[in-house]
KOLSE-479269 format. One record per residue (C-alpha): residue number from 1; residue in one letter; y, x, z. Coordinates in Angstrom, 1 decimal, always signed. Layout:
[rec NUM, "a", [Y, X, Z]]
...
This chain:
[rec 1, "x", [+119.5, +38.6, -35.5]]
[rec 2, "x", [+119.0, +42.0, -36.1]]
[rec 3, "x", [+121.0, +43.3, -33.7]]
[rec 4, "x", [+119.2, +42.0, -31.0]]
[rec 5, "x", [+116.2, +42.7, -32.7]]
[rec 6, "x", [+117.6, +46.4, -32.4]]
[rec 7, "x", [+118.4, +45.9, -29.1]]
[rec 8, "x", [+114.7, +44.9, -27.7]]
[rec 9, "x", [+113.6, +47.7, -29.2]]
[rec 10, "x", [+115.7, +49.9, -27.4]]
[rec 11, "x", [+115.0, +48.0, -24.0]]
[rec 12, "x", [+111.2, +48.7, -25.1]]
[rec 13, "x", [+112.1, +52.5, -26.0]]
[rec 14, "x", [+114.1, +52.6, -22.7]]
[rec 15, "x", [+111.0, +50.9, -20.6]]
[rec 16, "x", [+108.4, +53.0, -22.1]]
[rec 17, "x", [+110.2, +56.3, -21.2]]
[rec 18, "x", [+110.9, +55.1, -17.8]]
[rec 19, "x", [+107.0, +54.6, -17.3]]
[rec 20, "x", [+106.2, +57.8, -18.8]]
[rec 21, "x", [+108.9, +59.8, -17.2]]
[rec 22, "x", [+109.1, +58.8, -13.2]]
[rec 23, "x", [+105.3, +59.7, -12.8]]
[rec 24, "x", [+105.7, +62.8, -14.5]]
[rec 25, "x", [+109.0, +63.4, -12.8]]
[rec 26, "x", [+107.1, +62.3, -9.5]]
[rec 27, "x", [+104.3, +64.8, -10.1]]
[rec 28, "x", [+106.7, +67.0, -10.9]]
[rec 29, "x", [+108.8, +66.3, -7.7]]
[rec 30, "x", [+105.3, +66.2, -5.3]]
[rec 31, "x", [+103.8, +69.8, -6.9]]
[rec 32, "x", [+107.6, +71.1, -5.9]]
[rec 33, "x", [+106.6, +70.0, -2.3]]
[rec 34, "x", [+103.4, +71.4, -2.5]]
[rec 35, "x", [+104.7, +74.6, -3.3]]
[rec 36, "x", [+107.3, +75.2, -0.7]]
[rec 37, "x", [+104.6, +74.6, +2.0]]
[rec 38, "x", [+101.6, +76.6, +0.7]]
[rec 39, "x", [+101.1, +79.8, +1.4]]
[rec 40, "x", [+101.8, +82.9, -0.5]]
[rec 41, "x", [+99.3, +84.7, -1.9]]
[rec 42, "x", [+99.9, +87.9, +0.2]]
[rec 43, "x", [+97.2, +90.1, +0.6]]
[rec 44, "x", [+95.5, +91.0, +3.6]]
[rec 45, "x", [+97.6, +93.8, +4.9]]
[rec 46, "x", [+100.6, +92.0, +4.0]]
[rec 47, "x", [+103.3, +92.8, +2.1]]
[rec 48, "x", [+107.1, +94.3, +2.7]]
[rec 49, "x", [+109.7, +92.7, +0.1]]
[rec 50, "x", [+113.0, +94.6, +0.4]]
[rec 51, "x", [+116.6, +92.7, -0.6]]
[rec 52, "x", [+119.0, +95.0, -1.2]]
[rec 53, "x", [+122.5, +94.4, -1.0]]
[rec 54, "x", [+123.9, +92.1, -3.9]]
[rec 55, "x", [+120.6, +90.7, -5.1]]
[rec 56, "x", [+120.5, +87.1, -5.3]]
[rec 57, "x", [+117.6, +84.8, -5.5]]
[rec 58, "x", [+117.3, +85.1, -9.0]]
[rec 59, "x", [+116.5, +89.2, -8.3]]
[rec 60, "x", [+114.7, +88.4, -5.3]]
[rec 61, "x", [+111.9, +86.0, -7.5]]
[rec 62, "x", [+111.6, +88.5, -10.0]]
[rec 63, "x", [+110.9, +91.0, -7.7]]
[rec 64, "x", [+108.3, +89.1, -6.1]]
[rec 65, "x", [+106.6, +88.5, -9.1]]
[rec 66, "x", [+105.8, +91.7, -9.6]]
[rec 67, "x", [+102.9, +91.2, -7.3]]
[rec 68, "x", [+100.6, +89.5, -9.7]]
[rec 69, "x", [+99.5, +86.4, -7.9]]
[rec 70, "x", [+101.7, +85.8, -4.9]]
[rec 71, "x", [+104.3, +83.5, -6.6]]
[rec 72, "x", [+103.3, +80.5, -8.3]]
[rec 73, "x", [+106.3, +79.8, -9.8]]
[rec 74, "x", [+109.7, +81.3, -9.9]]
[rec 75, "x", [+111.5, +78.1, -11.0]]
[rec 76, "x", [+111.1, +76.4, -7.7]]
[rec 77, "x", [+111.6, +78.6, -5.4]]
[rec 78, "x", [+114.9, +79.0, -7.4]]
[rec 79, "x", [+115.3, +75.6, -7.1]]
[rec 80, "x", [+114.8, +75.6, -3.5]]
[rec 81, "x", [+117.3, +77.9, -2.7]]
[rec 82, "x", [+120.2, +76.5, -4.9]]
[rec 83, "x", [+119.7, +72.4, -4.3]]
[rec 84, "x", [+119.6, +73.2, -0.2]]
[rec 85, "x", [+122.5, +75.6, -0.5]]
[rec 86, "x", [+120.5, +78.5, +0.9]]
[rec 87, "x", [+120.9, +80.8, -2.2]]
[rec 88, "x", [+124.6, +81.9, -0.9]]
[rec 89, "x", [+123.0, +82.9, +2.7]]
[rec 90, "x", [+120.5, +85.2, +1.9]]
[rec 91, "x", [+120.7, +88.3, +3.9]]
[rec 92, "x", [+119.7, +92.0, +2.7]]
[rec 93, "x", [+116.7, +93.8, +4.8]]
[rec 94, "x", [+113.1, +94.7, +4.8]]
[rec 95, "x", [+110.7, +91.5, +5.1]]
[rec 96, "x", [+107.4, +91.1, +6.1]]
[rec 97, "x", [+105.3, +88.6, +4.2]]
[rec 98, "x", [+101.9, +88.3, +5.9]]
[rec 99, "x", [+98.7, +85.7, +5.8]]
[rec 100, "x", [+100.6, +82.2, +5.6]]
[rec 101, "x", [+103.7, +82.9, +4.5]]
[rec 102, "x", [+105.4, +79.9, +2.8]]
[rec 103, "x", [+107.6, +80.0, -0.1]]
[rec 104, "x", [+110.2, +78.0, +2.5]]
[rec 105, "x", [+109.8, +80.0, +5.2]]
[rec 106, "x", [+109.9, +82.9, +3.4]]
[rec 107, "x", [+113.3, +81.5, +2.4]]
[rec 108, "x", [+114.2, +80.6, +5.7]]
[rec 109, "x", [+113.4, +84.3, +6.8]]
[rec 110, "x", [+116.1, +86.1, +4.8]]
[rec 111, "x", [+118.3, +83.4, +5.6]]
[rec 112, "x", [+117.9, +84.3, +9.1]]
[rec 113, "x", [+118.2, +88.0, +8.6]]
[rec 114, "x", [+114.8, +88.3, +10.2]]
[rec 115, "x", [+114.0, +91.4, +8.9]]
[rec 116, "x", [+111.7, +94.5, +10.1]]
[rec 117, "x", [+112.1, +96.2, +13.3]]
[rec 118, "x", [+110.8, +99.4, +13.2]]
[rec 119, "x", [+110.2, +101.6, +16.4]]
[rec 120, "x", [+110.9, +105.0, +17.5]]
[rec 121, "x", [+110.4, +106.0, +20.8]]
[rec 122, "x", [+112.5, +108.5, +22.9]]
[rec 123, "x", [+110.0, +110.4, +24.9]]
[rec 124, "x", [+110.9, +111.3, +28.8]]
[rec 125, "x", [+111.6, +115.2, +29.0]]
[rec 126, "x", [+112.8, +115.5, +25.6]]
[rec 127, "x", [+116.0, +117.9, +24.9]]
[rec 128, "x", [+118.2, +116.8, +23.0]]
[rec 129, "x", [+117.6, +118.8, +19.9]]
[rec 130, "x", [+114.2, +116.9, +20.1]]
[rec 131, "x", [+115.2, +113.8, +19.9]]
[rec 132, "x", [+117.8, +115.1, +17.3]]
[rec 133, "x", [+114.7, +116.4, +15.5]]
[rec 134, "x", [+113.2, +112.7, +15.8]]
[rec 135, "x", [+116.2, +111.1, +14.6]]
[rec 136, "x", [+116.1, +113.3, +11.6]]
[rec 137, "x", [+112.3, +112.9, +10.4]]
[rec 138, "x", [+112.8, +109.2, +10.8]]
[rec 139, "x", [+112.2, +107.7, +7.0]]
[rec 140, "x", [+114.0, +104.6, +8.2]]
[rec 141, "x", [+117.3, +105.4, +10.0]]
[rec 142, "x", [+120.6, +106.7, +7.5]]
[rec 143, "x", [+120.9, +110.1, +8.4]]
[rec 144, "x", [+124.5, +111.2, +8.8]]
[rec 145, "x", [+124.4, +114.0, +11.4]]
[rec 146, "x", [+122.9, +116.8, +9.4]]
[rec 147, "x", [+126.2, +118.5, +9.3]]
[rec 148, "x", [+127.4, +117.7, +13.1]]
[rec 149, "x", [+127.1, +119.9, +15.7]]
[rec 150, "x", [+126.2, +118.4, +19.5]]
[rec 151, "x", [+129.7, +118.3, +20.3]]
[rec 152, "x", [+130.8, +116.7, +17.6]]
[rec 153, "x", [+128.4, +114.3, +17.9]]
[rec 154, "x", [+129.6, +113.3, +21.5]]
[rec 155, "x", [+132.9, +112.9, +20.2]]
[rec 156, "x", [+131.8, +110.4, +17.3]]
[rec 157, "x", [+130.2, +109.0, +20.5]]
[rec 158, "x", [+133.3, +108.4, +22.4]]
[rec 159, "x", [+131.9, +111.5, +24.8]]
[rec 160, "x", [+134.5, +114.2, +24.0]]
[rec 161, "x", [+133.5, +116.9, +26.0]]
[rec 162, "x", [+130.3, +115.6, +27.8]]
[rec 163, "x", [+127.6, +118.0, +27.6]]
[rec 164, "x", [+124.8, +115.7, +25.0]]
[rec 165, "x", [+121.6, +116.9, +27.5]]
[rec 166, "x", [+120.0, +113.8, +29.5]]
[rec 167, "x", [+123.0, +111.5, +28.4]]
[rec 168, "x", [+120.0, +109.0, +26.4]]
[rec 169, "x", [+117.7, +107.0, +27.9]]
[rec 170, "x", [+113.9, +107.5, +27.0]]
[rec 171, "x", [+112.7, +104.4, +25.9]]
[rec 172, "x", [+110.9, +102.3, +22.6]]
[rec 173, "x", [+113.8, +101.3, +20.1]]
[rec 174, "x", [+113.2, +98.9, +17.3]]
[rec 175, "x", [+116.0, +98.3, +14.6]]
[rec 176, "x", [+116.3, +97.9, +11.0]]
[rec 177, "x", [+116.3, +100.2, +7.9]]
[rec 178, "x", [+119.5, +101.3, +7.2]]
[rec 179, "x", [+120.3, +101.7, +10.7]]
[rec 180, "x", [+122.3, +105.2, +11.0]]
[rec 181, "x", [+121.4, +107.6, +13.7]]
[rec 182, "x", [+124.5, +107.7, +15.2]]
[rec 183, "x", [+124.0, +104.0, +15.8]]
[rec 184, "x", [+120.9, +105.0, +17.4]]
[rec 185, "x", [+122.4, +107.1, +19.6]]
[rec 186, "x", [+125.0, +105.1, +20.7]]
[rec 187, "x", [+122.7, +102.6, +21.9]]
[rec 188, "x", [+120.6, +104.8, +23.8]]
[rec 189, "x", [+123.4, +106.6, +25.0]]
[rec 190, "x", [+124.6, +102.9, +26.8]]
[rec 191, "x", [+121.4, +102.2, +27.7]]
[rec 192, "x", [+121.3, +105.0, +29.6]]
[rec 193, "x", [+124.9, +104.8, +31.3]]
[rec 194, "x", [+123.9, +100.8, +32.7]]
[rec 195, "x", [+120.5, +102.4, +33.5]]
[rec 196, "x", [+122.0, +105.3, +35.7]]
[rec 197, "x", [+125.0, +103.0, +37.2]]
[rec 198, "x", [+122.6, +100.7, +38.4]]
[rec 199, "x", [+120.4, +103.2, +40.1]]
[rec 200, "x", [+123.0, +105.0, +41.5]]
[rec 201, "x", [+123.8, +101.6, +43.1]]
[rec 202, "x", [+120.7, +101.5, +44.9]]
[rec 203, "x", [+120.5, +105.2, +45.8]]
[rec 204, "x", [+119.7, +106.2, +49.6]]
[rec 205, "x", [+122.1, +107.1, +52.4]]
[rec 206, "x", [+123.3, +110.3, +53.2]]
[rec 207, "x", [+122.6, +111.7, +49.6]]
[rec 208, "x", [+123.7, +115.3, +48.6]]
[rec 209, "x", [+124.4, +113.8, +45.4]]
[rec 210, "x", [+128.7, +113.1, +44.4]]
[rec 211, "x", [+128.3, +111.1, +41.9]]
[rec 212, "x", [+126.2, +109.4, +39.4]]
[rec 213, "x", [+126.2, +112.8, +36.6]]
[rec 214, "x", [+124.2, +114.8, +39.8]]
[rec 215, "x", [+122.1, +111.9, +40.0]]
[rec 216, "x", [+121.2, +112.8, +36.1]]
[rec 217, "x", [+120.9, +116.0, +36.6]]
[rec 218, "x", [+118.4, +116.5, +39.8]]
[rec 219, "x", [+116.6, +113.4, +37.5]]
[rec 220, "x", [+115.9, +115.7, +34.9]]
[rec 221, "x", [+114.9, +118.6, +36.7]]
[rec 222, "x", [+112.1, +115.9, +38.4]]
[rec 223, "x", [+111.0, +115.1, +35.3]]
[rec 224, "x", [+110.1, +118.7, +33.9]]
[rec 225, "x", [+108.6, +119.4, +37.1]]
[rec 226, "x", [+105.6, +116.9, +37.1]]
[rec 227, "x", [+104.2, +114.3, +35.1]]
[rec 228, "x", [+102.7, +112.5, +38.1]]
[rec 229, "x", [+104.8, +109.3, +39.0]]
[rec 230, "x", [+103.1, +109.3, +42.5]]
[rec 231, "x", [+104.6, +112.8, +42.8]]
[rec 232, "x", [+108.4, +112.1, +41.9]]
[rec 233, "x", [+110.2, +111.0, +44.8]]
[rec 234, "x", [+108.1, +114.0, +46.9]]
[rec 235, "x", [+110.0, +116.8, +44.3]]
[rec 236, "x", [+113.2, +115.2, +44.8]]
[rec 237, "x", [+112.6, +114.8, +48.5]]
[rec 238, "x", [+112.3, +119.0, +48.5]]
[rec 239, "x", [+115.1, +119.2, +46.2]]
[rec 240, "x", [+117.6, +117.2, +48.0]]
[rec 241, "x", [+116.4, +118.7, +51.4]]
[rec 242, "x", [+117.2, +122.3, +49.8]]
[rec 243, "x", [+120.8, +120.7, +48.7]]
[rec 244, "x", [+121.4, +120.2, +52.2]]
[rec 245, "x", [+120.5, +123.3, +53.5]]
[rec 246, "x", [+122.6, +125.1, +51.0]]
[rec 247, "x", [+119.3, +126.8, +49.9]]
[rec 248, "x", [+118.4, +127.2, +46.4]]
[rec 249, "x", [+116.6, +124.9, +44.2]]
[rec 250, "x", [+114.2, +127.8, +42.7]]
[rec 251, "x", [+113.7, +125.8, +40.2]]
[rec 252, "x", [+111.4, +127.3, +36.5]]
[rec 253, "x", [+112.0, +124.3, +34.0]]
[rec 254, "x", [+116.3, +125.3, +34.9]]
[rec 255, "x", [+115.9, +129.1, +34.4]]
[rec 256, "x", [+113.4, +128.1, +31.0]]
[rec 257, "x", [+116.7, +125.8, +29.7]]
[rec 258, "x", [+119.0, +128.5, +30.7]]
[rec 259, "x", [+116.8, +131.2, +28.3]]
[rec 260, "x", [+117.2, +129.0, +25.5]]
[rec 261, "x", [+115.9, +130.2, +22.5]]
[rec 262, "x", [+114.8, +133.4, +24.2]]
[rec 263, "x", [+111.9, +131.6, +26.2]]
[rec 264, "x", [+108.7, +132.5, +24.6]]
[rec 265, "x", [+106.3, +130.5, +26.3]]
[rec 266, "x", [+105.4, +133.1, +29.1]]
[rec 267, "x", [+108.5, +132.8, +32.2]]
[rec 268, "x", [+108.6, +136.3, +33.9]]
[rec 269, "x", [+109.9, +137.8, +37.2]]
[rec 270, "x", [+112.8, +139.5, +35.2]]
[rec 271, "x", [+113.6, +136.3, +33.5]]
[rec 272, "x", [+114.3, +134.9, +37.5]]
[rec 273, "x", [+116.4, +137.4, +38.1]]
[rec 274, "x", [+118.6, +136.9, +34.8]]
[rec 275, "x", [+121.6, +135.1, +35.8]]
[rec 276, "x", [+122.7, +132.4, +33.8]]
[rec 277, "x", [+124.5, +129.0, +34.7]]
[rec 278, "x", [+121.2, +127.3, +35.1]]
[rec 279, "x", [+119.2, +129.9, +36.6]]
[rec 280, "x", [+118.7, +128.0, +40.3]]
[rec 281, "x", [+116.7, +131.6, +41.5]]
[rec 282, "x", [+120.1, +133.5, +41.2]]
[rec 283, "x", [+122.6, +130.0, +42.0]]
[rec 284, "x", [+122.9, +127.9, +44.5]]
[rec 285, "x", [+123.4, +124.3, +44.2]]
[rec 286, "x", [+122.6, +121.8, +41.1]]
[rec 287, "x", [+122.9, +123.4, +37.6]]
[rec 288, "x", [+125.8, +122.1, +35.6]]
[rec 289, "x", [+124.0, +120.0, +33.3]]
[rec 290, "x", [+120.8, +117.8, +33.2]]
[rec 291, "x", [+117.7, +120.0, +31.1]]
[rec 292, "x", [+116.4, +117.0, +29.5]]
[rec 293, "x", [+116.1, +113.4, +29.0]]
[rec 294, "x", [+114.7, +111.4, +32.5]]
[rec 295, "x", [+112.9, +108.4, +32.3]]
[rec 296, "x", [+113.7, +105.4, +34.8]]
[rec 297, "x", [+110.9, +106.7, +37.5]]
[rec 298, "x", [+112.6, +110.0, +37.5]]
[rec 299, "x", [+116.2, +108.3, +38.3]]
[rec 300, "x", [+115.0, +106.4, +41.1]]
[rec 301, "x", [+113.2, +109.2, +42.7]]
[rec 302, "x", [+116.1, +111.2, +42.4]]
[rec 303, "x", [+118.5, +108.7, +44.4]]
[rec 304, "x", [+115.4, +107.4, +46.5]]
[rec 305, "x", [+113.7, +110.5, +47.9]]
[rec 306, "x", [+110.7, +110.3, +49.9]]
[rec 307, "x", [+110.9, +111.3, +53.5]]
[rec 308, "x", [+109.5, +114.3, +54.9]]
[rec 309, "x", [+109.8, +118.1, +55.5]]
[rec 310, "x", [+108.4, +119.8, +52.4]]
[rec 311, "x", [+110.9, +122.7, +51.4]]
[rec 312, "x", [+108.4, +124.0, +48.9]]
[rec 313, "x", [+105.9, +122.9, +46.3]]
[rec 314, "x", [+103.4, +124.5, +43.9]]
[rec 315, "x", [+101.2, +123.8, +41.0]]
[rec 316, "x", [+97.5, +123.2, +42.0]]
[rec 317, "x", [+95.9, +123.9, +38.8]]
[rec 318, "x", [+95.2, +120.1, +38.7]]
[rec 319, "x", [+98.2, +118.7, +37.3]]
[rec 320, "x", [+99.5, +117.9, +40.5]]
[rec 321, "x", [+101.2, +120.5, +43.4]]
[rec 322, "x", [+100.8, +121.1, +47.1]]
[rec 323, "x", [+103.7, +120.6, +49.5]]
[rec 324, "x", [+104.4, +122.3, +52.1]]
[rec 325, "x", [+107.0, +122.2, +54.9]]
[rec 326, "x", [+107.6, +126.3, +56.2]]
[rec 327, "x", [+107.4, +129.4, +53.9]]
[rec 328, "x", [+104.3, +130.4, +55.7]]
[rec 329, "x", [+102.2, +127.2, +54.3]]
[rec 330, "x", [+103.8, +127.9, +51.1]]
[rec 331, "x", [+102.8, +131.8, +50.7]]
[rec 332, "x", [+99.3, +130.4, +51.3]]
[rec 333, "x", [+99.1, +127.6, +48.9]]
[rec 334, "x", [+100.5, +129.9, +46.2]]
[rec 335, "x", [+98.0, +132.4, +47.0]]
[rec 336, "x", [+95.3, +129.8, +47.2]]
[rec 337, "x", [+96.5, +128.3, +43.8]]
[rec 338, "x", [+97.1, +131.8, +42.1]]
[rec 339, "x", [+100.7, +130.6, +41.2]]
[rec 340, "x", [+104.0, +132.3, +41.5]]
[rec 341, "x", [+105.5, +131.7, +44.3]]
[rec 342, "x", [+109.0, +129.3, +44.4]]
């Protein structure tokens, strides 16, 4: 008898719990859901949370609630991660949390590796020790050229030997912190060698031009000449004509790259008449590099000159220069245009 009297009140013990746990476990269990799906509370310009190698989601909740008020509760976004087997998948990187960011897809984020792209752009007409410069002052990228010259650059590059000038196309790259510069470079560097290869593919008849490296090279000569896209296939149509009648490209931006660090800003007669590997006054033909970085409009003018019978061309004060098919014309623009004559 008292044994089961025991018993029933143990099944009453048992019953009570059960009605006082389930709700409380379901409110417990519905707030969980409630938290994975309501948003953050990121401020308005948002937030970057950085996981660094190693840390796992126990470092990666602490370190959100350091920002008083964004995390409601570390426990279940703990939770989250372990019981749906995310914890072991989270990737290291720079996230952005921004206006309605969820505890789950915040999860979902790093899972992904969806981290920050962040942009530098590779301006047309840049040398090389620019965009060196760039890659240098860049907070984001791992810096492991300081100690490299150009050439030894190329060869970490695969490039042994290959001048570095013009070999990377201009263009807006995004990638993520941590990203070294010689990864940069590399993909600039093919970027530019599918770019040229399939211009060259497209390039005119009857060019002056061996190969696609020439190409590059008259390119970036076009591209320190003018500024003006309308402009760029008439420069390279007086270059290439001037290729094929053996005359000389009289070219400044060359003989400015050939001074080097000797240029100060003012180009003078003597300065044409200094005889250096790119001075196009004193040489004949293509100088044996590019002088700077072209952009695409620059390599398509270059294997797609316009037609026409301009030999010469000179600045008209405006930003733009006059054309003109006989020395004559040419005397007269310059004189009009108080310009040194080409």
């Amino acid at each position: 008898m008292a044994s089961s009297t025991g018993l029933r009140r143990l099944l009453l013990t048992l019953t009570a719990l059960t009605l006082i746990l389930v709700p409380a476990l379901y409110l417990v269990y519905a707030d969980y859901r409630t938290f994975l799906v309501t948003p953050l509370g990121v401020p308005p310009g948002g937030l970057t949370l950085e996981v660094k190698p190693g840390m796992g989601i126990g470092a990666i909740a602490r370190e959100l609630r350091r920002q008083p008020g964004l995390v409601r509760s570390t426990v279940y976004l703990e939770a989250c991660a372990r019981f749906n087997g995310l914890a072991p998948r989270l990737k290291a990187g720079e996230y952005a949390l921004v206006s309605g960011t969820t505890p789950r897809s915040l999860l979902d984020q790093i899972v992904a590796g969806r981290v920050i792209q962040h942009p530098l752009t590779v301006v047309e007409g840049w040398t090389f020790r620019q965009l060196r410069q760039a890659l240098a002052a860049h907070p984001k990228l791992a810096h492991t050229l300081q100690d490299l010259d150009d050439a030894a650059i190329m060869t970490r590059l695969g490039r042994p030997g290959v001048h570095p000038e013009g070999r990377f196309l201009p263009d807006t790259y995004y990638f993520p912190a941590g990203t070294s510069d010689i990864a940069f470079l590399h993909r600039a560097l093919t970027a530019m060698d599918q770019r040229l290869a399939a211009i060259w593919a497209q390039r005119s008849a009857g060019l002056p031009l061996r190969d696609p490296d020439q190409a590059l090279i008259l390119a970036s000569i076009i591209e320190k000449e003018t500024g003006q896209a309308a402009e760029r296939a008439q420069i390279a149509g007086v270059f290439i004509r001037r290729l094929q009648r053996n005359m000389p490209l009289q070219t400044d931006p060359t003989v400015i790259y050939g001074l080097g660090a000797a240029f100060d800003g003012d180009l003078r007669r003597q300065d044409l008449l200094t005889d250096t590997p790119y001075n196009t006054y004193t040489r004949k033909g293509l100088p044996p590099t590019p002088i700077a970085l072209p952009g695409a409009e620059s390599l398509t003018a270059a294997v797609q000159p316009a037609l026409g019978d301009a030999l010469y061309f000179v600045a008209n004060g405006a930003g733009g220069h006059v054309f003109s098919a006989t020395l004559e014309e040419h005397n007269q623009a310059v004189k009009q245009h108080q310009w040194q004559g080409r």
